[in-house]
Backbone as a ProteinNet text record, in pm:
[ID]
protein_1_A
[PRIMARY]
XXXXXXXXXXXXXXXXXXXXXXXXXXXXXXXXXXXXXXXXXXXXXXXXXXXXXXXXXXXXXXXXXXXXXXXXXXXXXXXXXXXXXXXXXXXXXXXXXXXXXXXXXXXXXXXXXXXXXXXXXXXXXXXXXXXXXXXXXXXXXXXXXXXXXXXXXXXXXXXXXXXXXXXXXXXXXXXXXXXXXXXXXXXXXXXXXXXXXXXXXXXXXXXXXXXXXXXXXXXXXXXXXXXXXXXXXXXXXXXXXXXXXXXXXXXXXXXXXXXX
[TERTIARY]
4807.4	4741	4614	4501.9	4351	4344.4	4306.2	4287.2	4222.8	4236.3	4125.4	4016.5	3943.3	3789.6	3781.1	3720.2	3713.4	3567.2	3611	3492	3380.8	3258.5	3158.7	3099	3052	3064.1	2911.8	2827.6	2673.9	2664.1	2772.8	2777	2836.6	2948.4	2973.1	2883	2797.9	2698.8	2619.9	2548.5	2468.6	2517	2655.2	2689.5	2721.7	2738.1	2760.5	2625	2488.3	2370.9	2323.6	2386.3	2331.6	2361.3	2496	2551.2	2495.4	2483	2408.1	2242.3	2204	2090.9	2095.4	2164.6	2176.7	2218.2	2292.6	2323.2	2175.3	2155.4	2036	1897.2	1865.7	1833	1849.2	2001.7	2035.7	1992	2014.9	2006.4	1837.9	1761.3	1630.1	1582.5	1664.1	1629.8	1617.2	1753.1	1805.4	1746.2	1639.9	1579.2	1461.1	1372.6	1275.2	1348.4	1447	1480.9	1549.2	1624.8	1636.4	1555.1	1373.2	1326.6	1281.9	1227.8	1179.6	1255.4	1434.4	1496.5	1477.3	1463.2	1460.6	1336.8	1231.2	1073.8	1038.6	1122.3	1165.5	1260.8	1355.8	1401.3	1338.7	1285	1198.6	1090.5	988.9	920.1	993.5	1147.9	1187.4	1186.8	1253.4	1287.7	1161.8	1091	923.3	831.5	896.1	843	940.4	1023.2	1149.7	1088	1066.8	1025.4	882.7	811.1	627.3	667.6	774.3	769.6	804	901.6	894.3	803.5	701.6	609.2	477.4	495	398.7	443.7	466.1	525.7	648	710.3	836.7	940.3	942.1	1039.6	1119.7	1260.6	1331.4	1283	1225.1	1162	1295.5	1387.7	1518.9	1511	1470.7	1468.7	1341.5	1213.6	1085.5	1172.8	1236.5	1288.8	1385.9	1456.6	1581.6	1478.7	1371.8	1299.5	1259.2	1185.5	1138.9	1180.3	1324.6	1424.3	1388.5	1324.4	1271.4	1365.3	1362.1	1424.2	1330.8	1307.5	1235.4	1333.5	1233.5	1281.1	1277.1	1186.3	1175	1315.9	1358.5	1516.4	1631.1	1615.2	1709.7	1745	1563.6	1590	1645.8	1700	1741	1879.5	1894.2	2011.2	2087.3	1988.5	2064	2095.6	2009.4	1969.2	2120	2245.1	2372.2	2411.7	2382	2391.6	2256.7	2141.9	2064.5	2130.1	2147.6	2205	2289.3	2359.7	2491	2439.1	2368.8	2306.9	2223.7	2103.8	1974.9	2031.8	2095.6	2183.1	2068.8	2029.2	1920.4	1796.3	1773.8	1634.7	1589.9	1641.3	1641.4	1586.2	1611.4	1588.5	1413.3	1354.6	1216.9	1148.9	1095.4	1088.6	936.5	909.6	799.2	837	803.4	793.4	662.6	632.5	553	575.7	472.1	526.4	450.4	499	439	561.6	521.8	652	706.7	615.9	685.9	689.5	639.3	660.1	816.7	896.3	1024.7	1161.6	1044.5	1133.3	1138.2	986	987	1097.2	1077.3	1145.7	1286.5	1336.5	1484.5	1523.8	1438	1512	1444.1	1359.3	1373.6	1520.4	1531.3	1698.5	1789.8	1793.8	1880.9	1864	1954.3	1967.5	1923.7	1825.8	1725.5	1632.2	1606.1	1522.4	1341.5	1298.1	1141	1110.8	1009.9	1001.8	839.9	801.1	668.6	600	482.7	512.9	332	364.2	164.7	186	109.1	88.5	-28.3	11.7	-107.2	-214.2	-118.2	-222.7	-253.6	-331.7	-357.1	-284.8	-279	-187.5	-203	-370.9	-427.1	-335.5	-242.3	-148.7	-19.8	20.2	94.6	150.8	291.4	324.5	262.1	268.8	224.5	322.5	461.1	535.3	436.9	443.2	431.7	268.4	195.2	58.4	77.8	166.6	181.5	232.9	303.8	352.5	204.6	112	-5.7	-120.2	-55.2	-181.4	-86	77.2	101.5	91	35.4	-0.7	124.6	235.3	380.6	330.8	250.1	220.5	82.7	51.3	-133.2	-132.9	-269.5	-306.9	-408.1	-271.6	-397.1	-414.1	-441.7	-482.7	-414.1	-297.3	-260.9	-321	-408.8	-454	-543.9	-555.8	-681.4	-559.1	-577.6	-523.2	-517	-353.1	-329.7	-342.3	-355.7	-372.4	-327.7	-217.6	-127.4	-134.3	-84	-56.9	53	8.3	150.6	269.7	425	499.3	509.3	444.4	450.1	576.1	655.7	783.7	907.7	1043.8	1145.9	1150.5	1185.3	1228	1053.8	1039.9	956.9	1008.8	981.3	1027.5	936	959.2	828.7	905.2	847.4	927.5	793.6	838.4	745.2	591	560	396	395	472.4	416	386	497.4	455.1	349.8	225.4	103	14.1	45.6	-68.4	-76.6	-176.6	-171.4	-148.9	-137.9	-142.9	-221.2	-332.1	-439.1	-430.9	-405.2	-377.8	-249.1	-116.2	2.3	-19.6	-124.8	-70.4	-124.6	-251.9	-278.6	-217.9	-152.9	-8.4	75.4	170.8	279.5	262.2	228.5	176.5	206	90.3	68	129.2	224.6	341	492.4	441.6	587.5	550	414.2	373.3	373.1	380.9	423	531.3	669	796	822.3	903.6	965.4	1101.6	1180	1302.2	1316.5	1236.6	1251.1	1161.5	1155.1	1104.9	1204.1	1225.3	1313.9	1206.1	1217.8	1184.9	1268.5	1194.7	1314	1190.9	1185.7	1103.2	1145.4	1132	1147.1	1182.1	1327.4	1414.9	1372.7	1281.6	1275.2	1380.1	1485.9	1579.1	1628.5	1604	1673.4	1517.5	1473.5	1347	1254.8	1141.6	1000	866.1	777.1	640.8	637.3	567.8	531.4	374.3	337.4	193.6	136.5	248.9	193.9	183.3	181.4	182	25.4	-30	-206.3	-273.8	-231.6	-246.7	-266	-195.2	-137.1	-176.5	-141.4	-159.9	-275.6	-406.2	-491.9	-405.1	-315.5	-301.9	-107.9	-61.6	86.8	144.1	219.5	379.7	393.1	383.4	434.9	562.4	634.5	805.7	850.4	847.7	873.7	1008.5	1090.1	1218.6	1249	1366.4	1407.9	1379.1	1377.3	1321.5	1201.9	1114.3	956.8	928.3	1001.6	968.6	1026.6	1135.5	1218.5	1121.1	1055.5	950.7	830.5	759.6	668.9	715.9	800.9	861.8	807.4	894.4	862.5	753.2	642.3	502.4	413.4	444.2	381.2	449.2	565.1	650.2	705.1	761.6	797.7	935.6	1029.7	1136.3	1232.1	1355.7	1470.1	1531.5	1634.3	1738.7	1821.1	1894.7	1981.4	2108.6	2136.7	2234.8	2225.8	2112.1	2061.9	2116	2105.7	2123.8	2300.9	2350.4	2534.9	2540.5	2501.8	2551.5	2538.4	2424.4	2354.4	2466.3	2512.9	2617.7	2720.1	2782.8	2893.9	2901.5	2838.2	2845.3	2809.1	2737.9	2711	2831.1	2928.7	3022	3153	3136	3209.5	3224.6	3113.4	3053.5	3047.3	3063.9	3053	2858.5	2789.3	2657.9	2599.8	2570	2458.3	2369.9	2236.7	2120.9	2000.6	1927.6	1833.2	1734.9	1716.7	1605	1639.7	1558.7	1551.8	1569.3	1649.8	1653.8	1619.3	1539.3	1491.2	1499.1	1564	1560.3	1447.5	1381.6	1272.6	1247	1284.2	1248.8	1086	1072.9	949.2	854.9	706.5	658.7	578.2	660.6	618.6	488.3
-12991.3	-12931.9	-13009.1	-12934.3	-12994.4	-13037.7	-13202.5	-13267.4	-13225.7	-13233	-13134.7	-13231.2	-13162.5	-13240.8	-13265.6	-13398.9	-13455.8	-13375.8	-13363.7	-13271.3	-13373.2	-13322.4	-13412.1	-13396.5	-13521.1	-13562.2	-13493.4	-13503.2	-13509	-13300.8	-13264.2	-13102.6	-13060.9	-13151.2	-13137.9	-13177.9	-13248.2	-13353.3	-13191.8	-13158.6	-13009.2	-12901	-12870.3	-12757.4	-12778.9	-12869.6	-12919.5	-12899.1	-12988.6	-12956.1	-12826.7	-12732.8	-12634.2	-12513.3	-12548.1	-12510.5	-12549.9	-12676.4	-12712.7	-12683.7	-12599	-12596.2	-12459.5	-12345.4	-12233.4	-12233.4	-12295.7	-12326.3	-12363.7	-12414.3	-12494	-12380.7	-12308.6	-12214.9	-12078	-12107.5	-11973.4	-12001.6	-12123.7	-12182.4	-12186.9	-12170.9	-12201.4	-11986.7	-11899.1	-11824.9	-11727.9	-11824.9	-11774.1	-11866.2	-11968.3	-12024.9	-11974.3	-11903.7	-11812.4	-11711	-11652.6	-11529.2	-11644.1	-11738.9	-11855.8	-11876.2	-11928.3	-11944.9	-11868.1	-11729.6	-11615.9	-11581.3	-11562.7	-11604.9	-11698.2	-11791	-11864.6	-11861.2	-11871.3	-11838.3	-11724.3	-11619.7	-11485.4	-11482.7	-11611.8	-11634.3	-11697.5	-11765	-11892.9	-11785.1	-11701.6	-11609.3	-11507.3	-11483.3	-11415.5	-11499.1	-11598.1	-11705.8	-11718.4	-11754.3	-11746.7	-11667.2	-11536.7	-11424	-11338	-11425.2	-11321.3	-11469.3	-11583.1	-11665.7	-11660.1	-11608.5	-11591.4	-11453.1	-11322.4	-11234.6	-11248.4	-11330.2	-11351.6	-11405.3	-11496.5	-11532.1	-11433.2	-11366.2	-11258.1	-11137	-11031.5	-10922.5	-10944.7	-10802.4	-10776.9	-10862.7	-10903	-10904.4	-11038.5	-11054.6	-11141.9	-11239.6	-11288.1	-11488.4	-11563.2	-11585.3	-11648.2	-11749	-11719.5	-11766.6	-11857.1	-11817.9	-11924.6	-12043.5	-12002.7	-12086.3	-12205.4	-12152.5	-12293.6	-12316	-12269.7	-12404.7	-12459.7	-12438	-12547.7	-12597.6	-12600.9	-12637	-12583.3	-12503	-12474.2	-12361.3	-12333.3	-12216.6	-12161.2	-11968.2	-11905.9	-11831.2	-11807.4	-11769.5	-11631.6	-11570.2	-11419.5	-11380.8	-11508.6	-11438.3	-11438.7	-11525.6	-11547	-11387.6	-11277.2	-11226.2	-11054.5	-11075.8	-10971.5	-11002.2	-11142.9	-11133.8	-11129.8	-11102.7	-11049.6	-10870.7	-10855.5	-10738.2	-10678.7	-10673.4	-10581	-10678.3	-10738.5	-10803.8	-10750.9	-10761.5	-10679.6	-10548.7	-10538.1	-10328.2	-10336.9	-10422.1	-10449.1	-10463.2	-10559.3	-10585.2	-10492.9	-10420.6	-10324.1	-10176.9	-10173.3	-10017	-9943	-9806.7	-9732.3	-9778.5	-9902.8	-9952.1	-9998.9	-10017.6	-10087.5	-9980.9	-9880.7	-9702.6	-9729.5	-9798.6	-9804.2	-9943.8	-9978.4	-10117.5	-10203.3	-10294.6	-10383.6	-10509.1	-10531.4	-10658.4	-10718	-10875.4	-10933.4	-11057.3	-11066	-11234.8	-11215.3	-11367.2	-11333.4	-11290.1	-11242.5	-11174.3	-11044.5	-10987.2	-10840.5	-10767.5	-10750.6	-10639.7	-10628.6	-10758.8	-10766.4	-10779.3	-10741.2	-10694.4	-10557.2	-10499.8	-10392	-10266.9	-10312.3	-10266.6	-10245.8	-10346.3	-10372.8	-10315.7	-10284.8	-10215.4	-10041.6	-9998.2	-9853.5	-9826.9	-9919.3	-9824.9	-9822.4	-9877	-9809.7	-9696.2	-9609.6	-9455.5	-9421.8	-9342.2	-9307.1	-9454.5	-9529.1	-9615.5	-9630.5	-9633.2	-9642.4	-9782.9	-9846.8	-10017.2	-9988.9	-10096.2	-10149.5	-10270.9	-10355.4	-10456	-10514	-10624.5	-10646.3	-10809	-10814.7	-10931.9	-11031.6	-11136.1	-11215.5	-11287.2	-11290.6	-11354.4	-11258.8	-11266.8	-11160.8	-11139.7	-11057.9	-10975.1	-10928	-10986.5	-10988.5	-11012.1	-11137.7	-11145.6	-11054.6	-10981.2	-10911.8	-10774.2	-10808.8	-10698.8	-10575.9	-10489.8	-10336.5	-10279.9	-10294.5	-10232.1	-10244.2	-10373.5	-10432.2	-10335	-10365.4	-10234.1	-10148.7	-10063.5	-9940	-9936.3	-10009.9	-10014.1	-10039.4	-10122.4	-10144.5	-10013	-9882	-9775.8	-9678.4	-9707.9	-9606	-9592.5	-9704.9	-9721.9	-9814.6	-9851.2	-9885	-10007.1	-10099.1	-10246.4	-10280.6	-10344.2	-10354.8	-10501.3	-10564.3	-10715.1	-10760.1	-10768	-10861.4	-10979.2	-11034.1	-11160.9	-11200.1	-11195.7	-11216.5	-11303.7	-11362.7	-11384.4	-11333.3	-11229.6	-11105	-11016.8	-10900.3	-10786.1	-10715.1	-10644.5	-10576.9	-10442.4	-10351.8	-10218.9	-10107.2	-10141.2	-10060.2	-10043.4	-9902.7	-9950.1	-9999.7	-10026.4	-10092.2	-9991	-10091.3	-10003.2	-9862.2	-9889.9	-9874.1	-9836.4	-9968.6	-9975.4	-10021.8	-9961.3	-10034.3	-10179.7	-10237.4	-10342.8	-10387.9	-10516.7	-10615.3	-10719.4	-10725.7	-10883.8	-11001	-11084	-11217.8	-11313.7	-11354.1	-11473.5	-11551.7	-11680.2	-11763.2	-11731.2	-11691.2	-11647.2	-11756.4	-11761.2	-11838.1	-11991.5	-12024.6	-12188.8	-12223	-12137.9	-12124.1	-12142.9	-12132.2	-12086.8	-12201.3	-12256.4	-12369.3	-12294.3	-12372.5	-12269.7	-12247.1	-12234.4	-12177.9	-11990.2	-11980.1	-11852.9	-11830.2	-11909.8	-11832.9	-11792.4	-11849	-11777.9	-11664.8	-11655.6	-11519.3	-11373.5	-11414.5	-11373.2	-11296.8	-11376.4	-11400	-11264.4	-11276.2	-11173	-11056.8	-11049	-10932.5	-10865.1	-10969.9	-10949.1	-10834	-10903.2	-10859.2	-10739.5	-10682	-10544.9	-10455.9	-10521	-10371.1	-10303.2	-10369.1	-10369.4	-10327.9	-10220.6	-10106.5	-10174.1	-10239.8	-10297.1	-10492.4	-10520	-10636.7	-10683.9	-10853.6	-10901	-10983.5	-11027.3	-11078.8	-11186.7	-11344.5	-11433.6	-11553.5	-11558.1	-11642.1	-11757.6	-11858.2	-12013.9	-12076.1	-12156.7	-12299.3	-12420.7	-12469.9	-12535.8	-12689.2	-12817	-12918.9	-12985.5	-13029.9	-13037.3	-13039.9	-12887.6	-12851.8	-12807.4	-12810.2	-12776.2	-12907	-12922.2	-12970.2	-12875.6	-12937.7	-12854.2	-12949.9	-12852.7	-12878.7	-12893.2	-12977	-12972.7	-12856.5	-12812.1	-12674.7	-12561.4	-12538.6	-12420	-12445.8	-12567.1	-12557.3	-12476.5	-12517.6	-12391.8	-12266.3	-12207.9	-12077.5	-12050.3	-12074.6	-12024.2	-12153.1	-12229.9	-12262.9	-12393.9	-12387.4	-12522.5	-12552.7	-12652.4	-12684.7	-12629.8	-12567.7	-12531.7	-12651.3	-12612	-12690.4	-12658.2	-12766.2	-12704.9	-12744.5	-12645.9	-12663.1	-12701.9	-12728	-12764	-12682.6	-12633.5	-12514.9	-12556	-12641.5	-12697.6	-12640.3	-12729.4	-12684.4	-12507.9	-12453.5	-12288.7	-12234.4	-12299.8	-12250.1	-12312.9	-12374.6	-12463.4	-12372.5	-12380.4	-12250	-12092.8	-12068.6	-11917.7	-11904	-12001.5	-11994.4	-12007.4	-12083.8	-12115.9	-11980	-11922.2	-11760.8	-11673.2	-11676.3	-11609.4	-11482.9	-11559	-11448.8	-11456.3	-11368.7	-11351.8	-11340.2	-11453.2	-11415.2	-11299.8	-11266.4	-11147.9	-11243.5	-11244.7	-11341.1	-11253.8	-11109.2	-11066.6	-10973.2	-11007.3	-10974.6	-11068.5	-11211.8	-11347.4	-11327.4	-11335.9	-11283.7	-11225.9	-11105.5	-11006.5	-11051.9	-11141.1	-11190.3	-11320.5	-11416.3	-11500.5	-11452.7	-11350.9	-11310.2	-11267.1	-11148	-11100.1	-11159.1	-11300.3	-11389.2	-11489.2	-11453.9	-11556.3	-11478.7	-11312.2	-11281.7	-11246.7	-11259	-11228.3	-11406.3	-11505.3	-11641.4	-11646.1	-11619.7	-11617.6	-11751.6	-11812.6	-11927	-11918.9	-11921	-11963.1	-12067.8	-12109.5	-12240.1	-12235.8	-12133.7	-12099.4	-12095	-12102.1	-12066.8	-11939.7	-11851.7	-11724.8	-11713.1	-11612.4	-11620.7	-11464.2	-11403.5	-11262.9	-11285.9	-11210.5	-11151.7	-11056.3	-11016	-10880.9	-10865.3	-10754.3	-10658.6	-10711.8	-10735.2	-10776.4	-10667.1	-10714.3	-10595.2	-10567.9
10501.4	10385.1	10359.5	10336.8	10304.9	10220.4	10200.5	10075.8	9949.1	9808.5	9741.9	9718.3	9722.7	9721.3	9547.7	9539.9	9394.9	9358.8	9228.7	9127.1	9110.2	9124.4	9155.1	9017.2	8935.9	8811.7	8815.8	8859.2	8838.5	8795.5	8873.8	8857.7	8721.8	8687.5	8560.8	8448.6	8424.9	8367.5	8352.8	8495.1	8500.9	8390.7	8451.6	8401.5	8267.7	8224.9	8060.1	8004.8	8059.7	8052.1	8024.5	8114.7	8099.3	7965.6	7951.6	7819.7	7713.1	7684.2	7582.8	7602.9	7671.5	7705.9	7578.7	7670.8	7637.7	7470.2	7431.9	7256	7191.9	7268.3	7194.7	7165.5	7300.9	7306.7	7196.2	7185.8	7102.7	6968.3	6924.5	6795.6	6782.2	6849.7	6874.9	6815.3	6880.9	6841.3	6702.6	6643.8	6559.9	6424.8	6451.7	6360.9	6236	6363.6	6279.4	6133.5	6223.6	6067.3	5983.9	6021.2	5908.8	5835.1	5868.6	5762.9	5654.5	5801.7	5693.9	5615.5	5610.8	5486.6	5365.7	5423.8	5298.2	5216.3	5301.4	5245.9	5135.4	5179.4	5132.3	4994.3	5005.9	4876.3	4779.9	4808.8	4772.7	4677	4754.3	4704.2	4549.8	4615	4479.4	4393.8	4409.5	4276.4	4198.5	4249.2	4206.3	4162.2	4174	4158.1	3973.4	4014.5	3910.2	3770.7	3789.5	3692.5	3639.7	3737.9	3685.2	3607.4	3641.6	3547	3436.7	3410	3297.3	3173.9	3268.5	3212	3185.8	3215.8	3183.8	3088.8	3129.8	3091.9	3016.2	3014.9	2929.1	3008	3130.9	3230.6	3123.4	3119.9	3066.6	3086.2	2979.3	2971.3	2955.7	2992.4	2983.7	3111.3	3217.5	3364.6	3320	3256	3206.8	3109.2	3005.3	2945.9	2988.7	3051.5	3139	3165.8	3303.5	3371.2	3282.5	3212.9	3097.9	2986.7	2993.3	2870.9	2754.4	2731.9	2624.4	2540	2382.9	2354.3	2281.4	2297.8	2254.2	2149.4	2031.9	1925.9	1973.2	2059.6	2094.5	2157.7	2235.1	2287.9	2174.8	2091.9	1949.1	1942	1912.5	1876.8	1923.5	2040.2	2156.9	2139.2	2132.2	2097.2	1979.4	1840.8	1693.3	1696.6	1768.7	1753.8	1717.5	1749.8	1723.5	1576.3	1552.9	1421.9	1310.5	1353.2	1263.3	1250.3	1305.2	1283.3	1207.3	1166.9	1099	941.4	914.6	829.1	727.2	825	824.1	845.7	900.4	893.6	962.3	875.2	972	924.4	877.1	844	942.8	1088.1	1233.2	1338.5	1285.8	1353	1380.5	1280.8	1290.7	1237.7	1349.6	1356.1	1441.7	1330.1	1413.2	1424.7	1562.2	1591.8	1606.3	1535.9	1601.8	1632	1731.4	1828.8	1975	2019.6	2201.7	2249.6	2364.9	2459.9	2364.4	2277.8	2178.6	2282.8	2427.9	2510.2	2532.9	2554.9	2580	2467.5	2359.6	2270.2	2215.1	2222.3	2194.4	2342.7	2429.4	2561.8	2500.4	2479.3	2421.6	2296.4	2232.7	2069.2	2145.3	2184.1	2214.4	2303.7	2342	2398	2369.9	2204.8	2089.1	2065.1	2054.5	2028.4	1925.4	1910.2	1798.4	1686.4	1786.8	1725.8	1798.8	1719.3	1717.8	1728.8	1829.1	1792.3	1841.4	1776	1776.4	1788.1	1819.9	1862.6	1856.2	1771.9	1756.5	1878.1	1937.9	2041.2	2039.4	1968.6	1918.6	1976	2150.7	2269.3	2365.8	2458.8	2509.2	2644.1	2696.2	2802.8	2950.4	2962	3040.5	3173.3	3091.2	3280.4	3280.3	3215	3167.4	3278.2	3287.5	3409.5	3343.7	3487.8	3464.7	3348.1	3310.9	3241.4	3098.4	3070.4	2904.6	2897	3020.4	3032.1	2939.3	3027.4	3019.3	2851.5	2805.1	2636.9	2523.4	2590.8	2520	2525.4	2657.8	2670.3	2581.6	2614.6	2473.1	2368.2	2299.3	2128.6	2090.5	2172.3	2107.9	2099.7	2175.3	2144	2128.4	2026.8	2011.5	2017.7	2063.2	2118.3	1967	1855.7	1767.3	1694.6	1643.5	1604.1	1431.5	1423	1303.3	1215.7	1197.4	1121.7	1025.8	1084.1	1013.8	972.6	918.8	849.7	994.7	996	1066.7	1078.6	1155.3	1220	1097.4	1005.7	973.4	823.5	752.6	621.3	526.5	418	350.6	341.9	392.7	404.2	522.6	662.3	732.3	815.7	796.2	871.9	803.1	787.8	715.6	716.9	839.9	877.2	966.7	977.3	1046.7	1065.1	1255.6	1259.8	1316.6	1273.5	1334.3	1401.1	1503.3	1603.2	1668.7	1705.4	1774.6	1714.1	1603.7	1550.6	1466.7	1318.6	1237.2	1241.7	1316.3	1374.7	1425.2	1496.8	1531.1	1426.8	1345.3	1202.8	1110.4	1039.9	962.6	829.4	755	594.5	566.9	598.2	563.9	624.3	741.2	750.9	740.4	744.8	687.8	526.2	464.8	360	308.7	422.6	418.3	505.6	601.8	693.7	668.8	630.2	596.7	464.1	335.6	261.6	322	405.1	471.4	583.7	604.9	683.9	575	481.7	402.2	330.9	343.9	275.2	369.4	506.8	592.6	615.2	532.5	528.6	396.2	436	293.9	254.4	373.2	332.5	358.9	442.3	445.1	554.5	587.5	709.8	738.3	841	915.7	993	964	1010.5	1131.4	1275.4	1347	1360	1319.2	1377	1453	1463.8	1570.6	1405.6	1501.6	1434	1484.7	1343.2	1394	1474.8	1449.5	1496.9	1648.9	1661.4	1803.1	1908.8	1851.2	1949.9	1911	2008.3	1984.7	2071.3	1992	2059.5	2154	2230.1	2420.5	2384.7	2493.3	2530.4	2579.1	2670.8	2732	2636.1	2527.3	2430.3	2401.9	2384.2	2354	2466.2	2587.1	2663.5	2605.1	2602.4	2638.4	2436.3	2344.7	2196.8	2143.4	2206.2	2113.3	2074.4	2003.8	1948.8	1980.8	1912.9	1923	1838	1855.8	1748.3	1655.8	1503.3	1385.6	1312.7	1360.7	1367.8	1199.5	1096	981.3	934.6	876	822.9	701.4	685.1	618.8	471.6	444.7	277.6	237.3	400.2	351.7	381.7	399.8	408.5	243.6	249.2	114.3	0.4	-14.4	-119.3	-108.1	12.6	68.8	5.6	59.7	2.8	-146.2	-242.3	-369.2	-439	-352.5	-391.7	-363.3	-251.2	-259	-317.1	-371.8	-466.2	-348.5	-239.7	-181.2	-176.4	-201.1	-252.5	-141.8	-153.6	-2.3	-21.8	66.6	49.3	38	-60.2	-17.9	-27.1	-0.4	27	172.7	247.3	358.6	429.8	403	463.3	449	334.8	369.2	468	471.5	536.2	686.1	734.5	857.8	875.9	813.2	822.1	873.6	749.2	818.5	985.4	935.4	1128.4	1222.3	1175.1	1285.6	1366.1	1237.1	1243.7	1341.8	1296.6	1368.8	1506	1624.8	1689.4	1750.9	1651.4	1716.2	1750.4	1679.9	1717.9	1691.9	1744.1	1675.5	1743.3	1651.9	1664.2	1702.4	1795.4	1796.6	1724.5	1639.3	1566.4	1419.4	1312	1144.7	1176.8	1089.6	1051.8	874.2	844	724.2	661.9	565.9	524.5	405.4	379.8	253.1	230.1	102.3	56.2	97.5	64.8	110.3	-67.7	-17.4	-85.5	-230.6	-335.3	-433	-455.3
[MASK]
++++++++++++++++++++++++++++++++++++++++++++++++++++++++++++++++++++++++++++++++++++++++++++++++++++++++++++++++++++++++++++++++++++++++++++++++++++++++++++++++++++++++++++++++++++++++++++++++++++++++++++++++++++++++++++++++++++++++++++++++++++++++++++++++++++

């Protein structure tokens, strides 16, 4: 019987070689759509966070990155608690603030409600949607500090978010006024809570100067010095259902009657 011939190591070494050649190879091909994946994600992530920063698109994704809390989202999320409160005084409604495109978006798709929306900075970077809300008349780009578009008693309900902290008293107290005469039933105030928030550097950017984060004393002292009057059975009614619902707030919530 013929001896078996010993396996010659240098062929195995090869043919191992060559396997790992071919892996290596494969893995070589399969690298490219790897990145263009990820590049491709990379692009959404980046893309879904600049919308928010612009347009209506949910500023929630702007906010985590920048730890920040917007009083404009406070108020998307009262909204089934205002209704509770405001009944069909909510049916027709202004908002003002930055980001009103993404609020006004959000209260029209309540069933038979009207929303409106004044925008105090400009919109220039502003997705095509929030556009398209500023060529329908539903959102106007103006400067609260001047007298607004509208007449007194205009709208049941008005709401203000992220605006008045912008304003020194010199124009809140010409504002604010004129905030509460466009409202047949009330205004609805959300601020920035010293406390739980601070102003950013980056807001001189973007609004002119820093957020002045008031404390509920000095508004309630304020209130009474322009003689503007709370709800204070608006504010019950806003407790309760807040409570039942488990709602809390990062922001001042403030009810006021409509200015006589």
């Amino acid at each position: 019987m013929a001896a078996r011939r010993p396996i010659n190591p240098s062929r195995r070494i090869s043919e191992t070689g060559a396997v790992l050649s071919s892996s290596s190879l494969q893995s070589r091909s399969r690298s490219p759509y790897l990145s263009i994946a990820l590049i491709l994600g990379a692009l959404f992530v980046i893309g879904y966070l600049y919308r928010g920063q612009g347009g209506f698109g949910n500023p929630k994704a702007l906010n985590r990155a920048e730890g920040d809390v917007s009083c404009t989202i406070e108020v998307e999320r009262a909204i089934p608690i205002l209704k509770k409160v405001y009944g069909n005084s909510i049916l027709k409604v202004l908002h003002v603030g930055p980001e009103t495109c993404f609020v006004v978006s959000r209260l029209i798709k309540e069933e038979g409600t009207e929303a409106f929306g004044v925008e105090p900075y400009d919109v220039e970077d502003a997705d095509e949607a929030c556009k398209r809300l500023v060529h329908k008349g539903l959102v106007r780009v103006a400067d609260i500090k001047f007298p607004l578009p509208y007449k007194a008693k205009s709208f049941p309900l008005v709401i203000v978010s992220d605006a008045l902290d912008y304003l020194s008293p010199r124009y809140l107290n010409r504002s604010l006024p004129a905030l509460t005469r466009l409202s047949s039933d009330g205004l609805v105030i959300f601020t920035g809570h010293p406390r739980k928030q601070k102003s950013k550097s980056v807001d001189k950017a973007k609004y002119g100067c820093s957020a002045k984060l008031r404390s509920s004393t000095w508004w309630i002292r304020y209130f009474l010095q322009m003689s503007l009057e709370e709800n204070e059975a608006a504010t019950k009614k806003f407790e309760q259902a807040a409570a039942k619902r488990s709602f809390t707030s990062n922001c001042q919530i403030f009810h006021l009657k409509s200015y006589r």
